[in-house]
FIMI-125049 format. One record per residue (C-alpha): residue number from 1; y, z, x; residue in three letters. Coordinates in steps of 0.25 Angstrom, whole numbers, plus 5000, padded with zeros to 4 digits. Layout:
% residues N
NODE    n    yy    zz    xx  res
NODE  NUM     Y     Z     X  ala
...
This chain:
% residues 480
NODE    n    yy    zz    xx  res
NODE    1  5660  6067  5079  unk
NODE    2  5651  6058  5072  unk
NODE    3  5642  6058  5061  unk
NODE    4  5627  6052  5061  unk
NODE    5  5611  6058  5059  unk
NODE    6  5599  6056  5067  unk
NODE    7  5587  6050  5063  unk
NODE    8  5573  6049  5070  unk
NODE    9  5559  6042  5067  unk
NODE   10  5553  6053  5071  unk
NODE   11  5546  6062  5060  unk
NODE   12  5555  6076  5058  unk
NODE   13  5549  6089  5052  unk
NODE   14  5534  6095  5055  unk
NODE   15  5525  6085  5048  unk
NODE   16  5532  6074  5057  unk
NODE   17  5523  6076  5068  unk
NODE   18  5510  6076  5063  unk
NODE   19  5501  6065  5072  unk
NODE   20  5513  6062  5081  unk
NODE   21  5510  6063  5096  unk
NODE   22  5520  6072  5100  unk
NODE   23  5521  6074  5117  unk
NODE   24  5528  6087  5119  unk
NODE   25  5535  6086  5135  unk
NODE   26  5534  6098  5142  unk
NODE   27  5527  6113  5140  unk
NODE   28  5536  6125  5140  unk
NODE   29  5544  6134  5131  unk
NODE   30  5546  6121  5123  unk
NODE   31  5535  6111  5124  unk
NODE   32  5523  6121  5122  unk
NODE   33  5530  6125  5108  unk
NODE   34  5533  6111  5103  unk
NODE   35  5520  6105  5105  unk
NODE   36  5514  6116  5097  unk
NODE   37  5525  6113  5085  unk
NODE   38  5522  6097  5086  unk
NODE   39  5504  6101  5086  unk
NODE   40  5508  6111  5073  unk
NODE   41  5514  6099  5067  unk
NODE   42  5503  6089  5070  unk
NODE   43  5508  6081  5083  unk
NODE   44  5499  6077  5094  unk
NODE   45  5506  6083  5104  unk
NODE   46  5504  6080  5118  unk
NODE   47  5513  6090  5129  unk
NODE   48  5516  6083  5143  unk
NODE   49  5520  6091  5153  unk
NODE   50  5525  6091  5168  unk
NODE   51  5519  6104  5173  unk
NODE   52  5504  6108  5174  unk
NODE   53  5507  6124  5178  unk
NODE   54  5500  6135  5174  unk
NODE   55  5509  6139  5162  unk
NODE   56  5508  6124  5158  unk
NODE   57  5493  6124  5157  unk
NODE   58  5495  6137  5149  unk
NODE   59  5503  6129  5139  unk
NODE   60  5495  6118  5139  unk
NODE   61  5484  6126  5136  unk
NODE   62  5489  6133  5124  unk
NODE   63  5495  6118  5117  unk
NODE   64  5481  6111  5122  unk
NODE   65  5474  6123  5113  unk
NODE   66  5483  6117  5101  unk
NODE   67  5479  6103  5103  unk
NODE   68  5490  6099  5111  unk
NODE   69  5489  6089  5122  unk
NODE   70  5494  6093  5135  unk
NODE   71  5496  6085  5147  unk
NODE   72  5500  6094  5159  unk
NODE   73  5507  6089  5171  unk
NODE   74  5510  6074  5166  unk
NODE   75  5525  6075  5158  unk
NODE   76  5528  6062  5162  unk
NODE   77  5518  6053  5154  unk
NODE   78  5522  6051  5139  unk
NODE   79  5509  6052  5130  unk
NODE   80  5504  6041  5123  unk
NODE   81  5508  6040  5109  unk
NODE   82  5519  6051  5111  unk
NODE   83  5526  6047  5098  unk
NODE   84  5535  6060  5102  unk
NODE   85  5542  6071  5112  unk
NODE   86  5544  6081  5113  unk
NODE   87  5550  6088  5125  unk
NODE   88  5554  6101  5133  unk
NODE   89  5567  6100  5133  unk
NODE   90  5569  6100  5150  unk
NODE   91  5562  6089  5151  unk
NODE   92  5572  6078  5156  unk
NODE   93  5575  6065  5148  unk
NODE   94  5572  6054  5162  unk
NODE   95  5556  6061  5162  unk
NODE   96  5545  6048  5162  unk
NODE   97  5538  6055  5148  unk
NODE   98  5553  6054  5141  unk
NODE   99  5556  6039  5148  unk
NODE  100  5542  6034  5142  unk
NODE  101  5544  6041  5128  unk
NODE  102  5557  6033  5128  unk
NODE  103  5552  6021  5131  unk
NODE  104  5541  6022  5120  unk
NODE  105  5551  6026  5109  unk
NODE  106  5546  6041  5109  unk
NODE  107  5555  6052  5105  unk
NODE  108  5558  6063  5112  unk
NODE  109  5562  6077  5107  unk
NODE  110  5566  6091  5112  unk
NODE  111  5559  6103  5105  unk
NODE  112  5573  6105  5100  unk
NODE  113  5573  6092  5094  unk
NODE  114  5557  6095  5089  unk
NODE  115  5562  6108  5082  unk
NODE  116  5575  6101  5076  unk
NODE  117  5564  6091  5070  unk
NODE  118  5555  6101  5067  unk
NODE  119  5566  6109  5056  unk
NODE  120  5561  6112  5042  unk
NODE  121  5572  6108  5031  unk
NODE  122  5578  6120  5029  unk
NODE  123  5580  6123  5045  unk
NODE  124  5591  6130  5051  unk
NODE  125  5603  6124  5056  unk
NODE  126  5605  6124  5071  unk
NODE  127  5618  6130  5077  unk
NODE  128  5616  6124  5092  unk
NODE  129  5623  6126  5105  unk
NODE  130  5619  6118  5118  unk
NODE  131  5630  6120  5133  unk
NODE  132  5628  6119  5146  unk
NODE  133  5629  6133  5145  unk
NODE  134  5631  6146  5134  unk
NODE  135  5622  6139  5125  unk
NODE  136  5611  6151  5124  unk
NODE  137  5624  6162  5123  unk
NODE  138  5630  6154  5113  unk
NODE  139  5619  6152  5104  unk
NODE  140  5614  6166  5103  unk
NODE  141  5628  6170  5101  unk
NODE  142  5628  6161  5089  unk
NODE  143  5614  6166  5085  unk
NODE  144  5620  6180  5086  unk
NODE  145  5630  6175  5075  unk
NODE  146  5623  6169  5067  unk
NODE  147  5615  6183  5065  unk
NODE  148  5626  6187  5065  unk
NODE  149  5631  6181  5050  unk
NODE  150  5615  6185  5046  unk
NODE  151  5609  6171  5048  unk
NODE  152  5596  6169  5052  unk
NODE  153  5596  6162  5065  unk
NODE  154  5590  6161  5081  unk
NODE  155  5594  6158  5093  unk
NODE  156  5584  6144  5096  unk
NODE  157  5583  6133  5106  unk
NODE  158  5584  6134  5120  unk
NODE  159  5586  6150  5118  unk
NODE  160  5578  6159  5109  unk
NODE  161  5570  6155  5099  unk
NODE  162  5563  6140  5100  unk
NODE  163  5568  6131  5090  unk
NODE  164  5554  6127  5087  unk
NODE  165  5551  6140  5083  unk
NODE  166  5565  6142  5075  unk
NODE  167  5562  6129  5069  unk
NODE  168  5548  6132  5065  unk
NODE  169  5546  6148  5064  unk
NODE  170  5545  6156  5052  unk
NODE  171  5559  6162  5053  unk
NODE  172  5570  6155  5046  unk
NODE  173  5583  6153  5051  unk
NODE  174  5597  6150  5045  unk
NODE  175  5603  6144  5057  unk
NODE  176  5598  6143  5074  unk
NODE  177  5607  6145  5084  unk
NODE  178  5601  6134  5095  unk
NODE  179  5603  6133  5109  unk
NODE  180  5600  6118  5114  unk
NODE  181  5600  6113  5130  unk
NODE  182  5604  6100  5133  unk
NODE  183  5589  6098  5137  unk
NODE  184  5588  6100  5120  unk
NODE  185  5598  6093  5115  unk
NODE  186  5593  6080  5125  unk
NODE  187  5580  6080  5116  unk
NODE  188  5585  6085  5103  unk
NODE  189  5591  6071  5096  unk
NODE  190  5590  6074  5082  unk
NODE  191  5596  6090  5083  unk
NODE  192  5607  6091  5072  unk
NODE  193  5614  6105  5072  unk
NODE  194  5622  6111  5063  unk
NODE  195  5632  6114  5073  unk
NODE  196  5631  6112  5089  unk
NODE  197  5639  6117  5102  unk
NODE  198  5641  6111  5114  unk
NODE  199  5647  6125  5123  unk
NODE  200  5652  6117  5136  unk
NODE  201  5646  6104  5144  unk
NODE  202  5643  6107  5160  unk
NODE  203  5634  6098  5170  unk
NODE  204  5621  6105  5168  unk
NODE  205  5605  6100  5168  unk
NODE  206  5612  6086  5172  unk
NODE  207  5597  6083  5182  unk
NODE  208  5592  6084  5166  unk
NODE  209  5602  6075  5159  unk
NODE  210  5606  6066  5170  unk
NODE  211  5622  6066  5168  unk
NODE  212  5632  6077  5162  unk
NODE  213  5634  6067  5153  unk
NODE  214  5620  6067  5147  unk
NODE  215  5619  6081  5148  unk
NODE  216  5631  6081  5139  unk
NODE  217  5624  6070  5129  unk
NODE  218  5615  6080  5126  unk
NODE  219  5622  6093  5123  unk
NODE  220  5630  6085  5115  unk
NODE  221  5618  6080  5106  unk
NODE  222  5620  6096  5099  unk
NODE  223  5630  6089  5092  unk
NODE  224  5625  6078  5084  unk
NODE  225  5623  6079  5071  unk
NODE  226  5629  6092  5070  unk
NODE  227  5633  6096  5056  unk
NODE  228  5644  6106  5055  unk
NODE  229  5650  6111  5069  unk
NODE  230  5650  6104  5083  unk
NODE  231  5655  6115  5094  unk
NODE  232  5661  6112  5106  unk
NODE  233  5668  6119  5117  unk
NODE  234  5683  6117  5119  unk
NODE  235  5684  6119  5132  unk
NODE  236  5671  6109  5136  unk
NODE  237  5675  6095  5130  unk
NODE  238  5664  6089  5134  unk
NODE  239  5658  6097  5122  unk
NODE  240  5669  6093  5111  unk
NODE  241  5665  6079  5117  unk
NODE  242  5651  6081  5114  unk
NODE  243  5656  6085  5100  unk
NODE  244  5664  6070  5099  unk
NODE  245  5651  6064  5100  unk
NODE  246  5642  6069  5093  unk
NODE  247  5638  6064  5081  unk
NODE  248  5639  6074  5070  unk
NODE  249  5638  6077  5054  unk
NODE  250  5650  6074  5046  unk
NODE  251  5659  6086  5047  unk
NODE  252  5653  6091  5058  unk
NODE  253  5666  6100  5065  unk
NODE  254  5669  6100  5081  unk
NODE  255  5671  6114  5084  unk
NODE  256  5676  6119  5097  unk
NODE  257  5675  6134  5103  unk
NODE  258  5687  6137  5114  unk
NODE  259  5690  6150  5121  unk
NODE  260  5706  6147  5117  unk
NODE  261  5709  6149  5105  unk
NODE  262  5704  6138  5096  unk
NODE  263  5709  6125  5087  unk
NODE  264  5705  6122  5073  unk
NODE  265  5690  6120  5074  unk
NODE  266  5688  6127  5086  unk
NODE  267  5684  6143  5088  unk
NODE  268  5692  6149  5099  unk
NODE  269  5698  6162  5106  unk
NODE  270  5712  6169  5102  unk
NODE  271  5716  6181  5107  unk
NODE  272  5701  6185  5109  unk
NODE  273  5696  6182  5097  unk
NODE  274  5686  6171  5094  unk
NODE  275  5692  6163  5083  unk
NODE  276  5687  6152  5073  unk
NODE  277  5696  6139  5069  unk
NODE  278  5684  6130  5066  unk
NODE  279  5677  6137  5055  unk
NODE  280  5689  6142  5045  unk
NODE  281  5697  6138  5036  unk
NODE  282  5710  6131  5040  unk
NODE  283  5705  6131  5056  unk
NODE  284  5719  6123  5059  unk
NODE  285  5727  6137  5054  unk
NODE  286  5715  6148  5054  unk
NODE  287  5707  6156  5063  unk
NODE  288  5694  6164  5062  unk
NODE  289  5690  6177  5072  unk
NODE  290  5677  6176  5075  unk
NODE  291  5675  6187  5086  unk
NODE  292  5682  6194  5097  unk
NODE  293  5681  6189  5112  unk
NODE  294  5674  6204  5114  unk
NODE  295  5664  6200  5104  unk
NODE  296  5658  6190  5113  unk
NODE  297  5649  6196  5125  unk
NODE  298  5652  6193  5135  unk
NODE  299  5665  6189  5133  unk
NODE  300  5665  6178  5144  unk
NODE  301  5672  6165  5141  unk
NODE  302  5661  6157  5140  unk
NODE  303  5654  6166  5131  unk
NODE  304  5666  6167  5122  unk
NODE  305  5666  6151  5122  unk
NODE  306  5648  6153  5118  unk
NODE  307  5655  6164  5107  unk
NODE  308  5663  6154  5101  unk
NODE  309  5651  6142  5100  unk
NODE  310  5643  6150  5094  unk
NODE  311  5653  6155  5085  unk
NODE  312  5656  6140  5081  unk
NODE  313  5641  6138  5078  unk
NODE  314  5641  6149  5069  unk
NODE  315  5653  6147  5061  unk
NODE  316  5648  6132  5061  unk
NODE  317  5636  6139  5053  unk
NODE  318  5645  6146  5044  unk
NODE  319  5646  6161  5050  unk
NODE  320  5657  6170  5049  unk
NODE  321  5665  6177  5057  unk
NODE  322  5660  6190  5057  unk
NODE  323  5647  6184  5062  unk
NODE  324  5652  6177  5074  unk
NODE  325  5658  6192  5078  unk
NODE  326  5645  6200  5075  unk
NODE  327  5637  6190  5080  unk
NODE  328  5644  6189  5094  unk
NODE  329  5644  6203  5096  unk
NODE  330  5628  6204  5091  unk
NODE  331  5628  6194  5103  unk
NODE  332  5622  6197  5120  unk
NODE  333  5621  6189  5129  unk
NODE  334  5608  6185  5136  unk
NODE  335  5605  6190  5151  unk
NODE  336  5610  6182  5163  unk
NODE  337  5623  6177  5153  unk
NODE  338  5634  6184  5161  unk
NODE  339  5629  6197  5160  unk
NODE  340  5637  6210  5165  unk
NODE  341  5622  6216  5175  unk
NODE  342  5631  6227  5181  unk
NODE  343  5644  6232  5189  unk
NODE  344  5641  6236  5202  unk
NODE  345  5652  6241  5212  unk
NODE  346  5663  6237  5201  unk
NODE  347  5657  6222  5201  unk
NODE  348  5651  6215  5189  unk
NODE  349  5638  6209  5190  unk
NODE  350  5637  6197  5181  unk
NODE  351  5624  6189  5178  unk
NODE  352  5625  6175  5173  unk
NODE  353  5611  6168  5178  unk
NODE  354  5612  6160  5166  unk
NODE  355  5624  6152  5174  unk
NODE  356  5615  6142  5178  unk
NODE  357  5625  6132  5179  unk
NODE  358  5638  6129  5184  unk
NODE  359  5647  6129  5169  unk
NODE  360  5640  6142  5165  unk
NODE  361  5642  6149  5178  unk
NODE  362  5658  6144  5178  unk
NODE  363  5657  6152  5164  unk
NODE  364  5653  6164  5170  unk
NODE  365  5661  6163  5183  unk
NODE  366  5672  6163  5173  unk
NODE  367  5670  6176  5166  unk
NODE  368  5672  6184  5178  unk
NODE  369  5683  6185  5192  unk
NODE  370  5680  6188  5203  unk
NODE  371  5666  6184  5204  unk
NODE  372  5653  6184  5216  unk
NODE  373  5647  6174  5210  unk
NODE  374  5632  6172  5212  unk
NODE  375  5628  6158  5212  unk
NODE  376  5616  6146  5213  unk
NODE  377  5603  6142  5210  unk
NODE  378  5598  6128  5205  unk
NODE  379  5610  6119  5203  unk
NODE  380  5605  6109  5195  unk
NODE  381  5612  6097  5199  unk
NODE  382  5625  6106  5197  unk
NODE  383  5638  6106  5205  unk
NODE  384  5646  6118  5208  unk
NODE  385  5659  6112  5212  unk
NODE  386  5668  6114  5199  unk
NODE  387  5661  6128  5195  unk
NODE  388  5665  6133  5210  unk
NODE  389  5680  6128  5207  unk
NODE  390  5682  6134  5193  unk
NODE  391  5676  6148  5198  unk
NODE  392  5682  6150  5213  unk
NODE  393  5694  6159  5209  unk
NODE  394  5684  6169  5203  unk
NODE  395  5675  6171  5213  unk
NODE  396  5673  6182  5225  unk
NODE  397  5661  6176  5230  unk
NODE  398  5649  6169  5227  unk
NODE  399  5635  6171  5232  unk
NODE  400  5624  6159  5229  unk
NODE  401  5609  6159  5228  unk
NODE  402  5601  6147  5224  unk
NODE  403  5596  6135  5229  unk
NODE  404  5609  6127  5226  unk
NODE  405  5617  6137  5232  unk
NODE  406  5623  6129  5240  unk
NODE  407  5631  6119  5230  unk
NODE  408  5637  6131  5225  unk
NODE  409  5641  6137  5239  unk
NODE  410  5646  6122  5242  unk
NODE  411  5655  6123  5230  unk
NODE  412  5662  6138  5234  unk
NODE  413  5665  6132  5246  unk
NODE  414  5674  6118  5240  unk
NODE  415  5679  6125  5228  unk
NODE  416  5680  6142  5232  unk
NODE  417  5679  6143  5249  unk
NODE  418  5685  6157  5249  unk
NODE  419  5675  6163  5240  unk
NODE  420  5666  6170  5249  unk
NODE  421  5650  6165  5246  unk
NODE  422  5636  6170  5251  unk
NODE  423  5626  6159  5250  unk
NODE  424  5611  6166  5250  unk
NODE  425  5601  6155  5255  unk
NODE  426  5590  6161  5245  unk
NODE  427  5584  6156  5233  unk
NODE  428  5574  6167  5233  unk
NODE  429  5575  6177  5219  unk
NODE  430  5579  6191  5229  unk
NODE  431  5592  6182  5232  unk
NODE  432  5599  6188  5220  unk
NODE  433  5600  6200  5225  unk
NODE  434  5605  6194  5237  unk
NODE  435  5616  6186  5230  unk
NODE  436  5620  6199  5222  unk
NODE  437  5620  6210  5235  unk
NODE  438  5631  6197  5240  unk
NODE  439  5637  6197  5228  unk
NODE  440  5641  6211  5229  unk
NODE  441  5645  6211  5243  unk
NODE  442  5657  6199  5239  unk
NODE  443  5661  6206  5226  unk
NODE  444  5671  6218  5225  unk
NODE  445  5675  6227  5213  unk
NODE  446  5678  6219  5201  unk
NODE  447  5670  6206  5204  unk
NODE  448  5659  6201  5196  unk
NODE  449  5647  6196  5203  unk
NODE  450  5641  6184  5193  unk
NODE  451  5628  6178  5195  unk
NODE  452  5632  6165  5188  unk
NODE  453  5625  6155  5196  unk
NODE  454  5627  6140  5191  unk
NODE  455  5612  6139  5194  unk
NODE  456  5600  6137  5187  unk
NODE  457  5590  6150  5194  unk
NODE  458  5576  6142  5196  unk
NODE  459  5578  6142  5211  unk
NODE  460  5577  6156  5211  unk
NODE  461  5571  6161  5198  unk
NODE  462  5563  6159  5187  unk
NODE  463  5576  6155  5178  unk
NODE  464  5591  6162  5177  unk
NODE  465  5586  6176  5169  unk
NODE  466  5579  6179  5181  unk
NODE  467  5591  6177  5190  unk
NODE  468  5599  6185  5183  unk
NODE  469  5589  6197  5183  unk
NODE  470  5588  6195  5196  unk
NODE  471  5604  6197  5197  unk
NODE  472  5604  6207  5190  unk
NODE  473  5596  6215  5196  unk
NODE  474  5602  6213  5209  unk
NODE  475  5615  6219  5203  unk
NODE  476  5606  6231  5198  unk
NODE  477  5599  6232  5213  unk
NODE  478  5615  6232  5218  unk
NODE  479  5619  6244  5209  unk
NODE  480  5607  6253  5211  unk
């Protein structure tokens, strides 16, 4: 790990912006906020973007009430004298408006990026966390924590509370707890935490980024300039790589988080206990309890793995012990994370829609055995060939919904032909109830139907909270 600072030309801090002609990219949850901020602050703000629907309008509307200019349907075109902008954070890096603000010298920014600019001189560090997956468990079990040892604190970024808002509201915080997408990161160049973690590294969003090598480039930006802690996963080196590279504050400590039991600077597992040898006294001969395995809910493998990086975080912030215990037994999971709907004719019913790709559904197959595995959806570019591999021993049988069904079924066939699978040719929402009346026909006393499905949802609903309502009330349907 290296040392070095950032520098920028472009003015930091809320008088910065005054007169500057600011084009914000895109509407939405954090467009719409943004060009509100950069109007307050004195820019001229001009917001582009793609879409001309009715909710657009509505938005349109409301910012053009502020003085905002907003041009509907044309995202493409960069506004003359854009001397900044600032995007959504979907938006993809090869779009014409990004090539043409290249080519002028314009500087593009995340909202992420605008809030870390936007922090008064006495702000709160950020403890942050970005993963392909367990990145929103992970941060509000370190939220969780934190409260946990009486600070002050939130859950912000692609979860929760907006940065903007925790940057710029009233309340005052002594640390935040911020969860950061690979989308974030891509548009966040001056970020410095005070400790970051990278929880594992799995081909996702690659039609975004272009390459797994890219997407990796920009998960690994959470660590530059970090100041006291750099968390990686032991078991993923492609995150201790990211740690390697980074360029970081003198001192600035790699810290790993292993389910065995762990080195000196790492937090680990023995004999069911979550254990510290990173933040004590004499790490190459001591060891600190944190927490009990049974502490962490649920106590899946993967989850134990988020336990421990957010417990890294936090002692990285200076938190005892006591406070990573309480704080991880204060803690429950969100819906659709493997969540127990109900035992129906001695199975288990299990509802991870928030699988929606193939490493976080290869998590959750691997909590269970025997498992009717319900699969499918949008692939997104995914391949299912190694997921299949890992998994086949546990499974009874597999029944797939979805429009990329079939890559799925093609993979059962090369890598598990005796596991018995029922393809349904429906993409409508009723084919959930379908997929879980089959599920229950292939599954006997014992086995745990998961709905895991290594898929995004939009081929069939609205996103994956609706799916896994819909699951779940097929399970309830089955036991009525």
């Amino acid at each position: 790990m290296g040392s070095g600072q950032v520098t920028s030309t472009v003015p930091t801090g809320p008088s910065g912006f005054q007169g500057k002609h600011v084009t914000v990219a895109g509407l939405g949850v954090s467009g719409v906020p943004a060009a509100k901020v950069l109007h307050a602050r004195g820019a001229v703000v001009t917001v582009v973007n793609d879409g001309d629907d009715a909710r657009a309008r509505e938005q349109a509307a409301e910012l053009e009430a502020l003085g905002v200019t907003v041009r509907l349907g044309d995202g493409a075109t960069l506004p003359e004298g854009t001397e900044l902008i600032v995007t959504a954070p979907g938006w993809k890096p090869d779009k014409p408006l990004f090539q043409a603000a290249r080519e002028a010298g314009v500087d593009i920014w995340g909202d992420v990026e605008l809030a870390w600019r936007l922090r008064g001189p006495d702000a709160a560090p950020w403890l942050a966390v970005t993963g392909t997956n367990g990145k929103t468990t992970t941060v509000q079990m370190l939220a969780s924590i934190l409260k946990a040892a009486g600070l002050r604190t939130a859950a912000v970024g692609n979860i929760g509370v907006s940065l903007l808002d925790a940057v710029l509201g009233d309340e005052r915080y002594d640390v935040l707890a911020v969860e950061l997408s690979s989308y974030q990161l891509h548009w966040a160049p001056s970020l410095r935490a005070h400790s970051a973690a990278v929880l594992n590294l799995a081909p996702d969003h690659l039609d975004w980024h272009g390459s797994m090598e890219a997407y990796a480039a920009d998960k690994g930006r959470i660590y530059e300039g970090n100041q006291v802690a750099c968390v990686y996963n032991v078991a993923d080196k492609l995150t201790e790589d990211l740690v390697r590279e980074a360029d970081v504050a003198e001192g600035c400590r790699a810290i790993g988080f292993t389910l065995g039991a762990p080195a000196p600077s790492q937090l680990g597992v023995v004999d069911g206990i979550l254990v510290d040898r990173a933040f004590v006294a004499n790490r190459q001969k001591n060891a600190q309890e944190l927490a009990e395995v049974s502490d962490v809910n649920p106590p899946a493998p993967h989850n134990i793995a988020n336990a421990l990086a957010a417990a890294a975080l936090a002692r990285a912030f200076g938190v005892p012990p006591t406070a990573v215990r309480d704080g991880l037994r204060n803690f429950s999971p969100d819906a659709h994370r493997i969540a127990h709907v109900a035992d129906v004719d001695g199975v288990a019913y299990i509802d991870d829609s928030k699988a929606t790709n193939t490493h976080a559904a290869e998590a959750s197959l691997a909590s269970y055995e025997p498992i009717v595995w319900i699969a499918g959806g949008l692939a997104k570019g995914a391949t299912f060939d190694e997921l299949v591999a890992r998994s086949a021993k546990r499974l009874r049988g597999a029944v797939l919904i979805g429009a990329d069904r079939a890559l799925i079924r093609d993979a059962l066939a090369r890598h598990a032909p005796e596991v018995p699978v029922v393809d349904l040719d429906r993409t409508d929402t009723g084919a959930m109830l379908a997929a879980v009346q089959e599920a229950r026909r292939l599954a006997v006393p014992g086995d745990t139907v998961l709905l895991a499905p290594a898929c995004a949802s939009m081929d069939m609903f609205a996103n994956y909270n609706q799916r896994g309502d819909a699951f779940a009330q097929a399970v309830r349907e089955l036991g009525a």
